[in-house]
C-alpha positions in Angstrom: 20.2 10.8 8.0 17.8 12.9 6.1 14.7 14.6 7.7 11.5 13.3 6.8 8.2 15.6 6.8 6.3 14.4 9.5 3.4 17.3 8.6 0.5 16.1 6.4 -0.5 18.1 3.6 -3.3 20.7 4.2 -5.6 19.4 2.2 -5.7 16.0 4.5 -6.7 18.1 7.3 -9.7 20.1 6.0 -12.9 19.4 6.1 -14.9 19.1 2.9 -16.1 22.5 1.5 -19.6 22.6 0.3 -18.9 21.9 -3.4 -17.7 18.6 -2.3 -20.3 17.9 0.1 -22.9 19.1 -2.5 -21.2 16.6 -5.2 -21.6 13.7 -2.6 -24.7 14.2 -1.8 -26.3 14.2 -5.5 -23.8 10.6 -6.3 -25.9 9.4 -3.1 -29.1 10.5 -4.4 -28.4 8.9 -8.1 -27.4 5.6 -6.4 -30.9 5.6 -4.2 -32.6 6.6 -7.5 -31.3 3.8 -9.5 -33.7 1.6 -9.4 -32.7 -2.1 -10.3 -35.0 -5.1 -11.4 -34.1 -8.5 -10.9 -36.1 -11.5 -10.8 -34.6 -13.6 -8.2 -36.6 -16.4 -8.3 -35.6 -16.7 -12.3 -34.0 -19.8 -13.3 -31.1 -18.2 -14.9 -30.7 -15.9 -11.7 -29.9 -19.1 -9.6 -27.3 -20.7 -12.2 -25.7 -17.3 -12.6 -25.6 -17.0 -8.7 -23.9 -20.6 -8.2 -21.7 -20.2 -10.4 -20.8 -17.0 -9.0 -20.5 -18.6 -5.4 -18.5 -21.6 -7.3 -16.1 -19.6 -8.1 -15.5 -17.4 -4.9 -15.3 -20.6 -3.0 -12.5 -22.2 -5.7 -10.9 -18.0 -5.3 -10.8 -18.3 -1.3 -9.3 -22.6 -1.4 -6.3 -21.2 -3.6 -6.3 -18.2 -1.6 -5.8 -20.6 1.5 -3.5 -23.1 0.2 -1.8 -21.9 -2.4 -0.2 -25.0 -5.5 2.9 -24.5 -6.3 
């Protein structure tokens, strides 16, 4: 039988220098900043939103009991 390389690469076990921590940090502060406007008492809101759920329901019965 063949060896297999137990060791994980180095990379795996470092932690995250500060050029990657400072690119996380400003993704997290442009997600906060972004600023979204929805009226969710708007008519077209609710259709959009049960048909949304209509869907994930039909999603998870196929996902349950699958047709052949």
């Amino acid at each position: 039988m063949s060896e297999l390389n137990t060791k994980t690469s180095p990379a795996t076990n470092q932690a995250p220098g500060p050029e990657e921590k400072g690119k996380a940090n400003s993704a997290k502060k442009a997600e906060e900043e972004e600023e979204i406007d929805i009226d969710l008492t708007a008519p077209e809101t609710e259709k959009a939103a049960l048909a949304i759920q209509g869907k994930f329901r039909r999603f998870q019965k196929r996902k349950k009991d699958p047709s052949p």
